[in-house]
N, C-alpha and C positions, 0 to 999 in steps of 0.2 A: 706154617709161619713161625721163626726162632721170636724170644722172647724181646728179642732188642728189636726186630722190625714192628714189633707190638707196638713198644715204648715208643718209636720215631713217629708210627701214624695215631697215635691219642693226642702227644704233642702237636701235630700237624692240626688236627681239629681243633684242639683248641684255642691256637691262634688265628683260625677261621674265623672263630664264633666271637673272641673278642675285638676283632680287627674289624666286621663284616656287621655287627649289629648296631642295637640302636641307640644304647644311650653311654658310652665309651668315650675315648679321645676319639680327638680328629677334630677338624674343623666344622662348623653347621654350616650348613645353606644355608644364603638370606631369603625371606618370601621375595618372588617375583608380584612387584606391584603395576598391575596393570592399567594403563590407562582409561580415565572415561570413556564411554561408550558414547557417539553422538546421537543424540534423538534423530533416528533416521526421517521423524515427520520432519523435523527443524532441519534437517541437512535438505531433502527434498526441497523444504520451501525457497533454498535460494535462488537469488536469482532477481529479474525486475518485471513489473506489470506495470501496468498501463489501462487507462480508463480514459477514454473520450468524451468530455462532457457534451450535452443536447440539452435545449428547453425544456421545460417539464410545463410550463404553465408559458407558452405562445405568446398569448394577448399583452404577459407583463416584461418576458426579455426573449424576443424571438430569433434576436441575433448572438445570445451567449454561447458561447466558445470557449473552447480550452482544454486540459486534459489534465489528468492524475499521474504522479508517475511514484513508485513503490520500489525502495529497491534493498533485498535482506543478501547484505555479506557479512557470513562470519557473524561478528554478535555486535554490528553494526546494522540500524534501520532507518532508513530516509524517508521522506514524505519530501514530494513536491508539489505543487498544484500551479500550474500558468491558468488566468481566467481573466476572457476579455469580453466586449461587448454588455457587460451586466448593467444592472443600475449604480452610477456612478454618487462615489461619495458618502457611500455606505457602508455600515459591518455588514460582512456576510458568514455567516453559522457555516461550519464543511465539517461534517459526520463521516466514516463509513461505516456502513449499515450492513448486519448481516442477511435483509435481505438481496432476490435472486432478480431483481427487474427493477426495470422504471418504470415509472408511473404512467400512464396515458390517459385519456380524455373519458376513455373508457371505465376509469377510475374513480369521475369523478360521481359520485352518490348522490347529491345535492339536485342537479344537475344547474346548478349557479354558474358554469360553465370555468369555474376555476380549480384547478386540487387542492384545496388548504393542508395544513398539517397534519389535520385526523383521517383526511382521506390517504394520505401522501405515506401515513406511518401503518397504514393497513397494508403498504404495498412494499415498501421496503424496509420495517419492521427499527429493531432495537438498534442503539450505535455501540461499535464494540473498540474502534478509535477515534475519539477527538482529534482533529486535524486542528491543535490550537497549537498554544503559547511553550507547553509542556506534553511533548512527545511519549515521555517513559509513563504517565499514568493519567487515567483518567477523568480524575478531577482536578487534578493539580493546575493542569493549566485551562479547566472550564471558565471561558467566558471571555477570553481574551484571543479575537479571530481577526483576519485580515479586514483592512477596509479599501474597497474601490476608492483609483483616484479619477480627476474629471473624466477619463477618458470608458471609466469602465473597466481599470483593468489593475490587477496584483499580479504578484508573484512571491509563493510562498512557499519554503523551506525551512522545514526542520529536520532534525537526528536524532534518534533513541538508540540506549542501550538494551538490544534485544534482550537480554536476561531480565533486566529492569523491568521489561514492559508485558513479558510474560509473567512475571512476579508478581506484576499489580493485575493484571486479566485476570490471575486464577486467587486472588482473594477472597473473603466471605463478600458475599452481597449485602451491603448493609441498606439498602433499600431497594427492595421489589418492587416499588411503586415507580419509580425513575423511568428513562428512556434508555439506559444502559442497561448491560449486559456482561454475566462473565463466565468464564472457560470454567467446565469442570477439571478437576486435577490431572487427568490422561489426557488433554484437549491441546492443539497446537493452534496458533492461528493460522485458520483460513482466509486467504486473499482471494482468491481464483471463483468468481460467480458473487462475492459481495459486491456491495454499489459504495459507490461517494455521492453524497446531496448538499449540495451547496442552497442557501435559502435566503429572502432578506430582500425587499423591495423598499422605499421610499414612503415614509407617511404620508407623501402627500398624492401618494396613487388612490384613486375611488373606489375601492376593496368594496362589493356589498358585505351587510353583516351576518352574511352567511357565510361566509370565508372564516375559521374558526381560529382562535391562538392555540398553543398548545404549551403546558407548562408556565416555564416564566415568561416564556416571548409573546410580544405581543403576536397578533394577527397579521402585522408586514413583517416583521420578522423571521414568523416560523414559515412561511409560505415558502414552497419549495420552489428555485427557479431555473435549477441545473441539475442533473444526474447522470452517471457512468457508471456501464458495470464492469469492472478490473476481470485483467484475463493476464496470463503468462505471457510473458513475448519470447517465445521462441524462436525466434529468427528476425533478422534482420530487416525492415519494413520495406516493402517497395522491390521493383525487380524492372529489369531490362533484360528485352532479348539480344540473342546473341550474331542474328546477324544485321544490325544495323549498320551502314557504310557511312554514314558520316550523321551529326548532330549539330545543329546549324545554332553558331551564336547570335544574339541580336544583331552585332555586328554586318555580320554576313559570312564570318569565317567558321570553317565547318572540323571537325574531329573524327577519326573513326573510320575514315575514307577516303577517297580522291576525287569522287565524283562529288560533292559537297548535298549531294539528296540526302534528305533523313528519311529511313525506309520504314520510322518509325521505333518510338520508345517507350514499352511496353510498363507502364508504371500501377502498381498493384492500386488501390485505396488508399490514400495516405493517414497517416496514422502519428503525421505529428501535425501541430499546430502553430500558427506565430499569432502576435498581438496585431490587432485592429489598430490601434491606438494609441501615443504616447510615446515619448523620446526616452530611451531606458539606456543608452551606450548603444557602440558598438561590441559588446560582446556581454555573458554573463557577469562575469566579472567585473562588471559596472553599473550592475541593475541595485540600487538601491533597497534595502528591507523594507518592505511596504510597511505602511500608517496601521497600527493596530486600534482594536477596539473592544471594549467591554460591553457583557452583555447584565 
């Protein structure tokens, strides 16, 4: 190789090396800023649940009715609670509880034939949301619950901002001694197998005094008189089968067919509820905010 093809490829390198490296002209990358990562527990949890309430104590509201309903979008969270048939004219306390069941007869210790409070908090344990006045934390809106009107019956609605209300879950516990309870820092809330307990009878029911208070409420108070355990709702409730030929109106007039027989309409358990009780509109959107109350 002549002494000029030397010279052309030393040149050629070394515009390699200053074109091609690292700290030279030329323009920088910017960092590629990646987006949040969503808490795949928090993403999972969306969605809405449902909790059927039943009597827990017979003898005192054997006809209480009603349901829970949960529902987490995005960083939106709602609580609803319809509850009818109860003792009318009163506040009624509504916890959900992390624990797994409701209470039964079988529960009760005493055997005074009622569940009071201590027997009732052995079975579904600590409340991890207040179903009051203030959604996003737990004490904020302590003490402030719906009250039944003559008929026995509320309905109640509120909205948290889910960030909010994981914020305040995973706080320090500044009292061990309470009925509450809080998330440790890696912890999502669980909805799926907690219960809701609604509580709260009339002073002038004849409680023996065995029936126990618990905390600041009295003895009618804390007495547990409703309970549901929340589950995902997966599907749509109810079902029909498919070859039904007709579906007879009151009327007499029929759907689905020509022969106007209903060969039958296969309807799963129902899994929603209406009020017993009380003139609320024709539609939600006329139901009044129920009478609150302090405890």
């Amino acid at each position: 190789m002549n002494r000029k093809a030397i010279s052309h490829l030393i040149l050629l390198t070394s515009l390699v090396s200053c074109n091609g490296g690292g700290g030279g002209g030329g323009s920088e990358s910017k960092p590629v800023v990646q987006p949040p990562v969503p808490n795949p527990l928090e993403t999972e949890m969306m969605g809405t649940y449902q909790a059927l309430l039943r009597p827990v104590n017979p003898t005192l509201s054997k006809d209480v009715n009603g349901s829970l309903t949960l529902v987490k979008d995005k960083n939106e969270f709602v609580a609803d609670v319809r509850f009818s048939g109860g003792p009318a004219g009163i506040l009624h306390v509504q916890n959900i509880h992390v624990g797994k069941r409701c209470p039964t007869m079988d529960d009760d210790l005493n055997r005074d034939g009622y569940i009071d409070a201590i027997e009732g908090a052995e079975v579904y344990k600590e409340i991890i949301v207040p179903l009051d006045e203030d959604l996003n934390s737990q004490r904020m809106g302590w003490g402030t619950f719906p009250v039944a009107d003559d008929y026995g019956y509320y309905f109640y609605s509120q909205v948290a901002n889910f960030e909010k209300l994981m914020t305040d879950l995973k706080e320090e516990d500044i009292n061990l001694q309470d009925d509450f309870v809080k998330l440790n820092a890696n912890e999502t809330l669980q909805l799926s197998g907690n219960v809701i307990i609604i509580t709260g009878v009339s002073k002038d029911v004849p409680l023996p005094d065995t029936v126990a208070p618990r905390g600041r409420l009295t003895n009618f108070q804390a007495i547990p008189i409703a309970c549901g355990v929340i589950s995902k709702v997966t599907s749509v409730p109810g079902r029909i089968d498919n070859d039904q030929t007709g579906i007879k109106f009151p009327g007499g007039e029929s759907i689905g067919g020509s022969s106007g027989v209903d060969d039958g309409a296969d309807f799963a358990s129902s899994t929603t509820t209406t009020s017993t009780g009380g003139n609320y509109g024709e539609d939600d959107n006329e139901i009044d905010p129920p009478e609150t109350g302090s405890i």
